[in-house]
C-alpha positions in Angstrom: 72.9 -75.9 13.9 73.1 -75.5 18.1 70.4 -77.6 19.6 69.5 -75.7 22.8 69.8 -77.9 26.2 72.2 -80.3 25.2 75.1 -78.4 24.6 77.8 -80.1 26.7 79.1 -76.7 27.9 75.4 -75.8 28.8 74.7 -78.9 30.2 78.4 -78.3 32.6 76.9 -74.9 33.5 73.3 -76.2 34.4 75.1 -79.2 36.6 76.9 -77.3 38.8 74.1 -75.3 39.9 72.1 -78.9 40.1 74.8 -80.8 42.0 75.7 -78.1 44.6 71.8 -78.0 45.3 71.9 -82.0 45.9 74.8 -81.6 48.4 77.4 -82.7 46.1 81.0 -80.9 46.5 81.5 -79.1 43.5 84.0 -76.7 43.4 87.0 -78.8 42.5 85.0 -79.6 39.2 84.1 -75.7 38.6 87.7 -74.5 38.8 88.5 -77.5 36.3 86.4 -75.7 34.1 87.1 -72.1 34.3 91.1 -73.2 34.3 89.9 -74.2 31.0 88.7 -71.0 29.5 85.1 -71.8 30.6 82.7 -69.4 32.2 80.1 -70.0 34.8 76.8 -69.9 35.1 74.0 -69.4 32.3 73.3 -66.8 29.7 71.7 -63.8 30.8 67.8 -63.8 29.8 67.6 -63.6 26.2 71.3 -63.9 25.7 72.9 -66.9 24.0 75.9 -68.6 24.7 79.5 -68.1 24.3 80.2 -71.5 22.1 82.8 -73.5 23.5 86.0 -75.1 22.1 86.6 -78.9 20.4 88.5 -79.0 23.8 86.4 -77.5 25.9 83.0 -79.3 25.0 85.6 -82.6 25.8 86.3 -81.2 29.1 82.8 -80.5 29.9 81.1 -83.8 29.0 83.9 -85.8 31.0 82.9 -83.2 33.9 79.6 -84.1 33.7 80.3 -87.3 33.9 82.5 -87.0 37.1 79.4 -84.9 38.6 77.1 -87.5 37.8 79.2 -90.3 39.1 79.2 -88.5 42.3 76.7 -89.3 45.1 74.5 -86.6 46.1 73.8 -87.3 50.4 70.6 -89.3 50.9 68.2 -87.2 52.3 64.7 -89.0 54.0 62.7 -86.0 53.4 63.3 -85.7 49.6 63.0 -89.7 48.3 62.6 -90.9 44.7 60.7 -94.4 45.5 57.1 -94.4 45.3 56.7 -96.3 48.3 58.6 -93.9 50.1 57.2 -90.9 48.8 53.9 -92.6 49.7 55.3 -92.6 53.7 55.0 -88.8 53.9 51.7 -88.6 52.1 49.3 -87.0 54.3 45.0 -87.8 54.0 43.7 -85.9 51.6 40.8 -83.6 52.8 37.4 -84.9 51.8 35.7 -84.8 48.7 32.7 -85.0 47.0 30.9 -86.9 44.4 29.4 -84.7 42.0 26.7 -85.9 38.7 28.4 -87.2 35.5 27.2 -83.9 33.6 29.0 -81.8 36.1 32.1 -83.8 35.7 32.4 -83.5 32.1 31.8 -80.0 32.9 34.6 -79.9 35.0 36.6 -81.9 33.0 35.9 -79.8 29.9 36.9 -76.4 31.4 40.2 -77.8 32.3 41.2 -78.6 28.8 39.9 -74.7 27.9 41.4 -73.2 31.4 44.7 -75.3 30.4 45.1 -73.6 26.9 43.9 -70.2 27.5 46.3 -69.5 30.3 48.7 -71.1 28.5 48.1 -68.6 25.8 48.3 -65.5 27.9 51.4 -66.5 28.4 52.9 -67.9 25.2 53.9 -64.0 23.5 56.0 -63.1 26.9 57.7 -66.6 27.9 61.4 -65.8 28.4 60.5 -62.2 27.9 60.7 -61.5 32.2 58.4 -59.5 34.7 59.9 -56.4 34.1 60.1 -56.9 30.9 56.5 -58.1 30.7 55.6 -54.6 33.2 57.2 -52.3 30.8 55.2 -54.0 27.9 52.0 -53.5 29.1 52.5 -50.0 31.0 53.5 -48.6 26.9 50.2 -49.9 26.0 48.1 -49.1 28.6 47.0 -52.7 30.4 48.6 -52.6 33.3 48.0 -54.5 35.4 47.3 -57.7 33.3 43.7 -58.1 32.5 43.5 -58.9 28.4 45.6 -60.3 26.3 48.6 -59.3 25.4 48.7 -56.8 22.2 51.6 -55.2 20.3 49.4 -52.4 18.6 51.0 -49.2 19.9 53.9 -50.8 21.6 56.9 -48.1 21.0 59.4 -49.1 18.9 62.1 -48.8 21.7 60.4 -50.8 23.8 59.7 -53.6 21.8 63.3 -53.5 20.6 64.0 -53.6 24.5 61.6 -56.8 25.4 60.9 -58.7 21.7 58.2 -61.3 22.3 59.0 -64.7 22.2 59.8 -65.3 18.6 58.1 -68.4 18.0 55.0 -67.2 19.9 54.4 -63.7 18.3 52.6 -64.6 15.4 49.5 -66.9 16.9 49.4 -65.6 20.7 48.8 -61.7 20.2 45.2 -60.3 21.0 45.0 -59.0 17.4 46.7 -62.8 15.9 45.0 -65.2 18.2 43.1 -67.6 15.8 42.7 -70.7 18.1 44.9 -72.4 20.3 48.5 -73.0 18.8 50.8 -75.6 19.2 52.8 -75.5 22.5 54.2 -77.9 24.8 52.2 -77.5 27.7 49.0 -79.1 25.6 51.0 -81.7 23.4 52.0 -83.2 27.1 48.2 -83.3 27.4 47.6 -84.7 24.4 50.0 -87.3 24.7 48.8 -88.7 28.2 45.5 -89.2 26.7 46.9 -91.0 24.1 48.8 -92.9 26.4 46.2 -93.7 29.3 43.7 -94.9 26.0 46.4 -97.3 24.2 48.5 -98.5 27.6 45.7 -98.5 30.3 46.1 -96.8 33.6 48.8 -99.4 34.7 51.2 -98.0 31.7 54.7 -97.8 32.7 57.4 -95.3 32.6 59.2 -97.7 29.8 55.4 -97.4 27.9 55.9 -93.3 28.5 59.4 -93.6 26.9 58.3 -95.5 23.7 55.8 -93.2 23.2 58.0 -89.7 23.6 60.2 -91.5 20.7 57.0 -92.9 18.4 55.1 -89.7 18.6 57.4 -86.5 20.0 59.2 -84.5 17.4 62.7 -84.0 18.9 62.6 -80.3 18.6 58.9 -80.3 20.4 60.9 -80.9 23.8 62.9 -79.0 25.9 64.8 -78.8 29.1 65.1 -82.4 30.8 62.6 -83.5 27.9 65.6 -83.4 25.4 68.4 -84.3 27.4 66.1 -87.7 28.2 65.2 -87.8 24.6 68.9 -87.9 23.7 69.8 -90.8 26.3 67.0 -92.8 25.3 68.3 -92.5 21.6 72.1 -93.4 23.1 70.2 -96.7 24.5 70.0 -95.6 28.4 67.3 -97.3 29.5 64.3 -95.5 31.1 64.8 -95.7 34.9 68.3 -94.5 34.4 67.7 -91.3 31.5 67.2 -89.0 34.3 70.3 -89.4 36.4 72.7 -89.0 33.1 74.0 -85.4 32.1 70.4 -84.1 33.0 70.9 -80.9 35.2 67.2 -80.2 34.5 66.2 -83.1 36.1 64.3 -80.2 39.3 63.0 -78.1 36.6 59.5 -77.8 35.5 59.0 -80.0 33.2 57.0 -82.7 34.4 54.8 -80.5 36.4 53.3 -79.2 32.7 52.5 -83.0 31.8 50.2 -84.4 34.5 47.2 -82.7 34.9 45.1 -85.2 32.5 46.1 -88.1 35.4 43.8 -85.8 37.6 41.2 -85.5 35.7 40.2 -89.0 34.9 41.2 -89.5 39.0 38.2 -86.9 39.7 37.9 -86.6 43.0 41.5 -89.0 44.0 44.4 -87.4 44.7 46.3 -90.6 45.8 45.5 -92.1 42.1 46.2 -89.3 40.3 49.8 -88.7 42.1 50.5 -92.6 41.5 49.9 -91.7 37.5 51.9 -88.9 37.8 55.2 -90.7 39.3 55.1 -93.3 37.0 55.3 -90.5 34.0 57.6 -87.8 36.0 60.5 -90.4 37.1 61.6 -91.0 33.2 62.8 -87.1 33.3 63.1 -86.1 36.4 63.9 -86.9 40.2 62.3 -85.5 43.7 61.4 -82.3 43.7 60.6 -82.6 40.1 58.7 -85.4 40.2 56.9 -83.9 43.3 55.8 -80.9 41.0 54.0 -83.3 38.8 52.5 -85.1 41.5 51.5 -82.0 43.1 49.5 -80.9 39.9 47.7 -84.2 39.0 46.4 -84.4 42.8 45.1 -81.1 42.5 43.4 -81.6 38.9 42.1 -84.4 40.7 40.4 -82.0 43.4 39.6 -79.6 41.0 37.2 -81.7 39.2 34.8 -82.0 42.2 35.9 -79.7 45.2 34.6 -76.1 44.9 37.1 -73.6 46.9 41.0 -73.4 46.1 42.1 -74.4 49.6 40.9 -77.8 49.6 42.1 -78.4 45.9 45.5 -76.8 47.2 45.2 -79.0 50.3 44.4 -82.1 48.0 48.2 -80.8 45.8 50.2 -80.5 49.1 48.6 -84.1 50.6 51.1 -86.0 48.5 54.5 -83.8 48.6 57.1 -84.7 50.8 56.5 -82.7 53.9 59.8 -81.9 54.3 61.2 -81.2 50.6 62.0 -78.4 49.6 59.2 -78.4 47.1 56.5 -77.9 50.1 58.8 -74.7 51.3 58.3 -73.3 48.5 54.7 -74.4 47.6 54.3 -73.2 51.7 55.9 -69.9 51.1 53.9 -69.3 48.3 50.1 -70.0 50.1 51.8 -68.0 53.1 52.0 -64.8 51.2 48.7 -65.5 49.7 47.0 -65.8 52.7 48.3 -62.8 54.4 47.2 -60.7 51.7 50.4 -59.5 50.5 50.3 -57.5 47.2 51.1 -59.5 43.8 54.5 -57.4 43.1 55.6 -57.9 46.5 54.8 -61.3 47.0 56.2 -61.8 43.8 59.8 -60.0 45.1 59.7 -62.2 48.1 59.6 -65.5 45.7 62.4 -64.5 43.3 64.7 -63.6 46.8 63.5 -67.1 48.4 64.6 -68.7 45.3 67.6 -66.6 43.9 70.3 -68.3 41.8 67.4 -70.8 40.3 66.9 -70.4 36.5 63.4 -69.4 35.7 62.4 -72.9 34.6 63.6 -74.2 37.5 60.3 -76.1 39.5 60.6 -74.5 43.2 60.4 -70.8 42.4 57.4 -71.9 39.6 55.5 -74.1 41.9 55.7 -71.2 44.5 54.0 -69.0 41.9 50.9 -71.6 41.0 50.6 -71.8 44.5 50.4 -68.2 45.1 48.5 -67.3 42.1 45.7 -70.1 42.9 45.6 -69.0 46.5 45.1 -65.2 46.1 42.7 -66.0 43.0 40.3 -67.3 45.0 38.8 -69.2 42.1 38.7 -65.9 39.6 39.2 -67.5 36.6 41.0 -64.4 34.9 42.1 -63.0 37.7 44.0 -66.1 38.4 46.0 -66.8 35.2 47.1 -62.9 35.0 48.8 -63.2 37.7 50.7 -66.3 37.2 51.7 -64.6 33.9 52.8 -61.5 35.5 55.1 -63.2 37.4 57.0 -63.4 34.9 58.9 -67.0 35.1 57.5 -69.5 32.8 54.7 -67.8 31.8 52.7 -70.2 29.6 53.9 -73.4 31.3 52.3 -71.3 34.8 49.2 -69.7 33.0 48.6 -73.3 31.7 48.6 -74.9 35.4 47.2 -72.6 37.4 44.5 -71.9 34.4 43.8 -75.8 33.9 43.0 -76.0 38.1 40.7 -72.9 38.0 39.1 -74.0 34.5 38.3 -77.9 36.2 37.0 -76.0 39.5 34.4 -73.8 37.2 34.0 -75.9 34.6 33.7 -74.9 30.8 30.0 -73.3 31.2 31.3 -70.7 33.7 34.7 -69.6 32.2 34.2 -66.0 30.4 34.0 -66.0 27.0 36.7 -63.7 26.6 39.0 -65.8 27.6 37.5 -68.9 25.7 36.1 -67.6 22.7 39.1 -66.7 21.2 40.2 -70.4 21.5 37.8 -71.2 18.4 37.6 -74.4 20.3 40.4 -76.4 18.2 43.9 -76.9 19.1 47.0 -77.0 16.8 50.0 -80.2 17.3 52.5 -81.9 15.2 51.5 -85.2 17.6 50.2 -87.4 15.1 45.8 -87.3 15.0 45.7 -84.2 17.2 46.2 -81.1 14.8 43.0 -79.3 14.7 41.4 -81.4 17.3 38.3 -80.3 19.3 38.5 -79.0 23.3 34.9 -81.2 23.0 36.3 -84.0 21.8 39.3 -84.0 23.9 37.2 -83.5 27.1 34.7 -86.5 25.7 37.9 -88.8 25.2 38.9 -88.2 29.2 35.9 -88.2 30.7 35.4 -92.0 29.4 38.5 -92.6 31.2 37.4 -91.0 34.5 37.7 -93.8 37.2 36.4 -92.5 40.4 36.7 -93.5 43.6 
């Protein structure tokens, strides 16, 4: 069996890419490698992986190592400390206290908004915009509007563009039969669980024991794994990031924090703090300031009423000058200037070319986008963050969880929601088949406002 992410000659590939964007001098290493027999850069898109050698897969975890030992230049616009990060936060814009009933209401729709964008997207994740273009043209719903379907797809098409394996069978218009297992919610799930057993004053070591008590190993991906594997090997939580983790600026801590917004309702500041303390276990700066970035907004989103202050509220505690805020800036510019989707789109994927898919710069630039020129469109908003056509469930689930808070459950459309059956599937232990009600009761008793 080939356990995706960890690969040693994966994880070389992925490092390269990682260490050249941290400064790091890195061709010495890469022409190690490719003396070797090795080849560069990752799979194309739905392609796997040459395997590697005995010898190779020696080579390339002692290269990893040499990468990892060496320094990446200190930069003061992109820190990992808290208390640094908190030196470039900038005041939030103000916010509103709203009735208890309208914050469960908020709170409610973004456990619904989170799962049905993250649906949209589940059938075309790795599948690709023009993939995902072509799809939809053959059936007629272009551009996105409904879910996804494959009843009159053409046979050459689909054998072009095959949906996400694991997704097919649960996340098609004519399969949907409540929300399925995924990722994006079991993160969800799991900071519930741990806000309600470890308090709001948890700690990233309180995070790490309860990936390994409750997180099947296969259930993780990306950094996820590669952490999961070093905390198995005994690496100690505030060092499981730094070690053979090239995904350590990908996305995957921005999917897990939007439940620290939305028992922050209405503090950013708060939320954010949550949100480091989970992040740093798996990744480092920009990373982290993708997760930080989404619980801040959640935490807008449960009281404020128009997308720019909840975006403002997101961009109040990012490093100003990180690379993160280019792209989240580059994103709202196009938005604002009206550009069309596609070509906005183009201009995002040429900004960030060389960055795999999963990567969190070119996705962050797409929530920001996608909220932006949404306006607060429910529908309207979670299309096109799945037409983009990078991590489309992991993106519909973001951008659908901010819009779902900002309406609230009684305003989302019903056929988005209905479908939903209002249950959830996991394989985290005491959530299969649990309620959207009862998850949105659970968080709303740990609201702490400010």
């Amino acid at each position: 069996m080939r356990v995706s992410w960890v690969q040693p000659e994966d994880v070389l590939r992925h490092e390269l890419v990682q260490s050249a964007a941290e400064g790091k001098t890195v061709d010495d290493v890469a022409a190690r490698w490719v003396a070797a027999g090795g080849v560069l850069g990752a799979p194309q898109r739905g392609a796997s992986a040459e395997p590697a050698t005995e010898t190779q897969r020696v080579l390339a975890r002692a290269l990893v190592d040499e990468l990892d030992a060496r320094p990446a230049p200190r930069s003061a616009d992109e820190p990992n400390d808290l208390e640094a990060i908190r030196e470039q936060w900038s005041a939030p814009p103000p916010l509103p206290r709203i009735p208890d009933a309208q914050l469960a209401d908020r709170i409610h729709g973004g456990w619904l908004g989170r799962a049905a964008g993250c649906l949209l997207g589940k059938p075309v994740e790795g599948v690709g915009r023009a993939g995902i273009r072509e799809i939809l043209e053959a059936t007629g719903r272009w551009p996105l509007a409904d879910w996804f379907t494959g009843r009159g797809l053409p046979d050459d098409v689909a054998a072009r563009h095959p949906w996400n394996r694991a997704s097919r069978p649960t996340s098609l218009a004519e399969n949907i039969d409540g929300m399925p297992e995924d990722d994006d919610l079991n993160y969800t799930m799991l900071a519930l669980r741990l806000v309600e057993t470890s308090g709001r004053s948890f700690t990233t070591d309180d995070v790490a024991s309860l990936w390994l008590s409750e997180l099947p190993g296969l259930r993780v991906f990306t950094a996820e794994r590669a952490v999961y594997r070093n905390l198995l090997d005994g690496i100690g939580p505030s060092d499981a990031a730094t070690i053979a983790n090239p995904y350590r600026e990908w996305i995957g801590a921005q999917i897990r924090t939007d439940l620290y917004g939305w028992i922050s309702p209405g503090d950013p500041q708060a939320a954010a703090e949550l949100a480091w303390r989970d992040a740093r276990l798996s990744h480092t700066r920009n990373g982290v300031y993708g997760a930080m970035f989404v619980a801040a907004m959640a935490a807008a989103a449960c009281v404020a009423d128009d997308v720019e202050t909840v975006l403002a509220a997101g961009l109040s505690v990012v490093p100003v000058g990180s690379r993160f805020a280019r792209s989240v800036g580059l994103g709202l510019d196009l938005a604002r200037r009206g550009v069309p989707h596609e070509d906005a789109v183009d201009a995002i994927d040429a900004a960030h070319e060389g960055l795999h898919w999963v990567h969190v710069l070119n996705n962050a630039a797409v929530v920001a986008l996608t909220i932006a020129a949404g306006a607060g469109d429910f529908g309207r908003s979670i299309c096109a963050a799945v037409s983009a056509g990078l991590d489309t469930d992991s993106n519909g689930a973001t951008v659908g969880g901010v819009v779902g808070a900002m309406r609230g459950a009684s305003a989302l459309p019903a056929r988005w929601i209905a479908p939903l059956r209002g249950r959830i599937a996991s394989s985290l232990r005491g959530f299969d088949g649990a309620t959207f009600d009862a998850l949105a009761v659970r968080t709303l008793v740990l609201a702490d406002r400010p």
